[in-house]
ZAMIKE-515719 format. One record per residue (C-alpha): y, x, z; residue in three letters. Coordinates in steps of 0.05 Angstrom, whole numbers, plus 5000, padded with zeros to 4 digits. Last residue first. Example, Ala and Ser with C-alpha at 12.3 -4.5 7.8 and 13.67 -1.06 7.14 Angstrom:
residues 2
497952735143SER491052465156ALA
END
This chain:
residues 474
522250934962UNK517350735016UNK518951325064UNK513751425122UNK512551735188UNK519651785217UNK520351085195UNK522450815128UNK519850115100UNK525149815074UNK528049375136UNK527850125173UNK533150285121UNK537049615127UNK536949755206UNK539550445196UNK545050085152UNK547449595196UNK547350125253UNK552250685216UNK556949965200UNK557549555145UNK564649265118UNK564748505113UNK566448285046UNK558248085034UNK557647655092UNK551347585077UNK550746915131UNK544646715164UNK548246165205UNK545046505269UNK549447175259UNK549647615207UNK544247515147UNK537647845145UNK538648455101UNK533348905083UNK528248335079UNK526648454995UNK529147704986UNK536247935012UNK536948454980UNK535348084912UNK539747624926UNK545548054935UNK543748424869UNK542547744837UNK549447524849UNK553448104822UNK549048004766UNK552447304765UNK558747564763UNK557748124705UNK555347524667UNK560747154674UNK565747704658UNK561447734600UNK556548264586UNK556849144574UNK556649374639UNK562149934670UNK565949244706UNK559849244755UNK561349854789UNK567749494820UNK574749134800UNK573448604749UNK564948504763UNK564948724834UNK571048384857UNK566747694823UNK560947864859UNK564347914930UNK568147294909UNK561746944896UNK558947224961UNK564146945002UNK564146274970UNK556846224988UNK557846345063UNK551145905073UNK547646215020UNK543245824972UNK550045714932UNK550246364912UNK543246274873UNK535846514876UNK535546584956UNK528346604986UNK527546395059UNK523847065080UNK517947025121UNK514347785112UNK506447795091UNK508648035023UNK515148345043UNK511549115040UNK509048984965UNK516948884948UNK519249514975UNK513049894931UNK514949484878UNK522549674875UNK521050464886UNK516150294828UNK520249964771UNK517249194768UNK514549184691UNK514148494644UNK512548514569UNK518248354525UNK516649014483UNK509949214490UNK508249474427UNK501449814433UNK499950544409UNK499250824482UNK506150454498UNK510650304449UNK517850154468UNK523349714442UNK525449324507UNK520849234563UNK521448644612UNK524448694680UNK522748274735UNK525648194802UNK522447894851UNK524347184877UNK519647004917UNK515546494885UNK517546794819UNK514447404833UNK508547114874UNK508246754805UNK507447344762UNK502947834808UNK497847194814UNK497447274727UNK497748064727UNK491948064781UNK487748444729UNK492348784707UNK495748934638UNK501848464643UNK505048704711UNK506949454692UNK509549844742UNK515050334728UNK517850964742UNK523751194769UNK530250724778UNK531050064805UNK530750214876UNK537450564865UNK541550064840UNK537449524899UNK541050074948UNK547250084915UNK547349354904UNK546249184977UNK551549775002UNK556549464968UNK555448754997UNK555348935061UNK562349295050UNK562450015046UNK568750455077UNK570250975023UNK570351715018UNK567651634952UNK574451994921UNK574552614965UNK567952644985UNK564752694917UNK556852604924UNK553752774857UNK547852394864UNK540652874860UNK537953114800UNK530252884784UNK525853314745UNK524753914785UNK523053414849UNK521253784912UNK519653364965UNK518452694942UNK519052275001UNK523552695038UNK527652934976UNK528452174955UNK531551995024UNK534652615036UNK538952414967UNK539851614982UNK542851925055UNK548852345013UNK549451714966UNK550451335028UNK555651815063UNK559851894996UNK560251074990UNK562651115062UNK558450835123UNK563350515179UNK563250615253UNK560250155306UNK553050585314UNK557651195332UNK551251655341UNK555251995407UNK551952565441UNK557453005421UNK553253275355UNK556352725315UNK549852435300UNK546152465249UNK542652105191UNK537752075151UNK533452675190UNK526452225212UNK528352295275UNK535952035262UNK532851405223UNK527651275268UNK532151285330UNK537750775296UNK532250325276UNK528850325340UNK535850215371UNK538649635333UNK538049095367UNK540749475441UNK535449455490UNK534050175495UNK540950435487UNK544450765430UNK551550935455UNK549651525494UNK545951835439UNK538852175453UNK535052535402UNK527952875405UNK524952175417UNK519952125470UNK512652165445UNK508351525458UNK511051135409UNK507050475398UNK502150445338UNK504950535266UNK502950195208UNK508049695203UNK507349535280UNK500949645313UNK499749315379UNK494849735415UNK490049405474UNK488049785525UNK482250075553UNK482650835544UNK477850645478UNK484350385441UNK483950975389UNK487350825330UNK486051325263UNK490351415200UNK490251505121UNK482651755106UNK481351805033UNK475351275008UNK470451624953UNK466951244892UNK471550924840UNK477750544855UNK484050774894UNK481050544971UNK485550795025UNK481750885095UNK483650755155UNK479150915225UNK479250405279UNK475750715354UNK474250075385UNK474649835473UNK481049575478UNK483049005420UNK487349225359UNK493748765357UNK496248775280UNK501748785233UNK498449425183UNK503149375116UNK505550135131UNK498950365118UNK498750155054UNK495749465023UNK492849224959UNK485849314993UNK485149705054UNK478549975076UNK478949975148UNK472950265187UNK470450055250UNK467350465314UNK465750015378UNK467249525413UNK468748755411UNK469348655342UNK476648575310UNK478248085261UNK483748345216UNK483047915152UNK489947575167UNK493348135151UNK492748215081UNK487248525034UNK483148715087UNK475948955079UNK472949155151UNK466449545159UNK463449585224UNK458950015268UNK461750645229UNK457451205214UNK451651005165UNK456450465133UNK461750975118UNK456751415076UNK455150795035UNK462550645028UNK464251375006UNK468351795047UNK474352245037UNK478552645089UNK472652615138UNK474152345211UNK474152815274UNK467852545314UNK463652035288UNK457151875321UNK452351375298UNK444551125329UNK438151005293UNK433451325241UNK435551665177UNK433852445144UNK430652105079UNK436851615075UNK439251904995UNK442151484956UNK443351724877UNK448751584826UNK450951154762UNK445951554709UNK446551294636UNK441251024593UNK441350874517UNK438850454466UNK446250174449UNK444649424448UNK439349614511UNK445049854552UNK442150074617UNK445450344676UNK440850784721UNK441550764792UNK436551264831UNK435251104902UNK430851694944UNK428851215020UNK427751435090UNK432950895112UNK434650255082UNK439350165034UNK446449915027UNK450249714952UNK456549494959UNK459250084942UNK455450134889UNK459549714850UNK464250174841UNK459050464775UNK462349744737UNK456749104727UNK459048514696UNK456748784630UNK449448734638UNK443449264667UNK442349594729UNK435849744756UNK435450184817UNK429150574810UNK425250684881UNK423351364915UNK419651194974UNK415650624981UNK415349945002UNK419549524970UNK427349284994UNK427548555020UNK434048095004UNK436347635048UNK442847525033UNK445647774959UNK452348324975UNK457448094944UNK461948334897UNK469548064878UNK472847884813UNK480447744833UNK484447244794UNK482746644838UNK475746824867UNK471647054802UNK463747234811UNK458647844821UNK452547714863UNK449948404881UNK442048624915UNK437748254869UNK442448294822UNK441549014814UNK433848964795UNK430049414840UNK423849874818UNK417550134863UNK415250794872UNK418951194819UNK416551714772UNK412451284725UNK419651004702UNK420051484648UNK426151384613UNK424551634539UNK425350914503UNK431850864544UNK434451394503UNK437851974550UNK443152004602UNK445052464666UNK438052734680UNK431552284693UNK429952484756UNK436752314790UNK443752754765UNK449653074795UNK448052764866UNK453652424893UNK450251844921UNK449251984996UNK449852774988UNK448453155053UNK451553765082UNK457853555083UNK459853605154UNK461152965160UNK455052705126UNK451053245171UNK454952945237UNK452452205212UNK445652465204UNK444652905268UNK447452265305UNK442151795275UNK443451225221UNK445150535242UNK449249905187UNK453049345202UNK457249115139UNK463748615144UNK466748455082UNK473948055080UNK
END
């Protein structure tokens, strides 16, 4: 975690908002885009900085991470070359880079080898003093614009890196983490503004939380308490009951229904025809309209159905495993990505036959992405990993499950051994199980598999995933 303190006057902060004035997005400094370094006239300038003077750049575990250097003075003067040369350095790095006010910044990346010179960006502070303001937030920042209006900067990569000042106006950049990740208690007093960062210069805005009416928010994946009533009300699904946040979200959000008699029926059965119907809004809500994907063919006279628990698991992991793919061999976290998969019991598929941009990567690992983005969301989750039928305490129950699945079920349609038909039968369960979406019945932590799931089960599996009336992971 990175915490930066930074003050700029109010007529500055409201004239980066209103994008009047360019921190480091000018198009070029005074020595154009690029050119021979032998032609760079550094006469120009005032006074030059070397970039490690200001960065440290080093490895922490798989991740490279810049730091800002610790007592460093800027020259006097007022337009000043920033120096960069050296292959550690990447243009991102200038987030990280904060200067004082009333100063014109050029950074210019050498390559002596190549005899060339290529223009990174320009900070401008000319208009600075003290004091912030931030009123409606902008849709996309940069870092150096963020440090003139926010009082803090927080970097979280996981939830343990929320340490909140005691007033204020903060900014969130989150790092391998989505809104929906946010477990957190934000104390009274701070105005906390989210921002996604995707690489390169600019930060988009995901969500604000105001606690400056005094009291405390307690934000639950991603979403602070409701305030708004809900726009349905069932007189079987009671405040109180375990399932009725789930149960709300899902009917607010449009999943499911009721019966339109004030009755949600959370003790009835879900069909096969009823969950395929629900996998289709699902997809359609979080992709709106999809001209390449066709929706299940939902046949209510022969998938009229009851589920079982176990049923509805391999349908839902089915369909998580589908649509695009993330590849874990070609990152730079690919090696921590690997064993957090194995630690918890991720599933990992490896390519078969295919070329990608020239490059055979057959037997190279991928997660598909619905699958990944559930996944990502268990991360900070305790789950007591399962890899076997015989880490479950109803174990014979879930090998007969498996078993029904492989003679009598979808699982019969795959090309392998009877054997090997069980034991996928297996690794479906397990995998729903690892992902969170289903927590066992009762305090033995039971699947219970055979066990046909109900309208309330299943909300709760859904809200287990990551779907709210806000959201959609899949």
């Amino acid at each position: 975690m990175k915490k930066c303190g930074k003050l700029l006057s109010t007529l500055l902060a409201l004239a980066i908002l209103a994008g009047m004035l360019p921190v480091y997005a000018a198009e070029s400094g005074y020595n154009g885009q690029s050119g021979a370094v032998g032609d760079f006239d550094r006469s120009y300038y005032d006074a030059t900085v070397e970039m490690y003077q200001l960065l440290s750049k080093g490895g922490s575990g798989d991740v490279e991470i810049t730091r800002p250097e610790e007592g460093f003075e800027w020259p006097a003067g007022k337009n000043i070359l920033l120096d960069i040369s050296g292959g550690i350095w990447e243009p991102s790095d200038l987030d990280f880079v904060e200067v004082p006010d009333g100063v014109i910044v050029d950074a210019y990346f050498f390559d002596y080898l190549q005899d060339t010179y290529t223009f990174w960006g320009r900070f401008d502070t000319t208009g600075g003093a003290s004091g912030s303001a931030i009123g409606v937030p902008p849709e996309s920042i940069t870092i150096q614009q963020a440090r003139e209006l926010y009082d803090e900067i927080i970097e979280v990569y996981d939830n343990d890196d929320f340490q909140w000042p005691s007033g204020g106006t903060v900014m969130v950049e989150l790092r391998n983490m989505r809104v929906i990740d946010i477990n957190t208690t934000i104390p009274a007093g701070l105005i906390v503004d989210v921002y996604e960062t995707a690489g390169g210069y600019d930060r988009t805005f995901l969500i604000r939380y105001d606690t400056t009416d005094g009291q405390p928010m307690k934000v639950t994946n991603g979403q602070p308490p409701r305030t708004e009533p809900y726009t349905n009300a069932y007189d079987d699904v009671q405040p109180g009951d375990w399932y009725y946040t789930a149960v709300m979200e899902m009917t607010e959000g449009g999943l499911l229904t009721g019966y339109g008699d004030g009755r949600f029926g959370p003790d009835d059965v879900i069909t096969k025809a009823q969950l395929n119907t629900i996998f289709n809004r699902l997809v359609q809500s979080y992709g709106g309209e999809r001209p390449n994907w066709d929706p299940i063919p939902v046949d209510w006279s022969t998938d009229n159905i009851p589920l079982r628990r176990g049923d509805a698991a391999y349908m839902l992991i089915d369909m998580l495993l589908d649509s695009g793919k993330v590849n874990l061999f070609d990152r730079a976290d690919a090696d921590s990505l690997l064993q957090k998969a194995e630690e918890t019991g991720a599933w990992v598929s490896t390519y078969v036959n295919t070329t990608l941009a020239g490059q055979d990567v057959s037997g190279k690992p991928f997660m598909f992405s619905r699958y990944y983005g559930v996944w990502e969301d268990t991360w900070d989750k305790e789950i007591e990993i399962r890899q076997s039928a015989g880490d479950f305490p109803d174990s014979a129950a879930v090998t007969a499950w498996a078993t029904d699945w492989a003679e009598n079920g979808d699982g019969k349609n795959i090309l392998d051994s009877l054997q090997g038909r069980v034991d996928l039968g297996v690794r479906y369960l397990c995998t729903a199980w690892n992902l969170g979406m289903f927590s066992g019945t009762g305090d033995a932590g039971t699947f219970s598999p055979n066990s046909l799931i109900t309208r309330a089960e299943l909300c709760q599996v859904l809200y287990n995933m990551g779907w709210t009336v806000e959201d959609v992971l899949i």
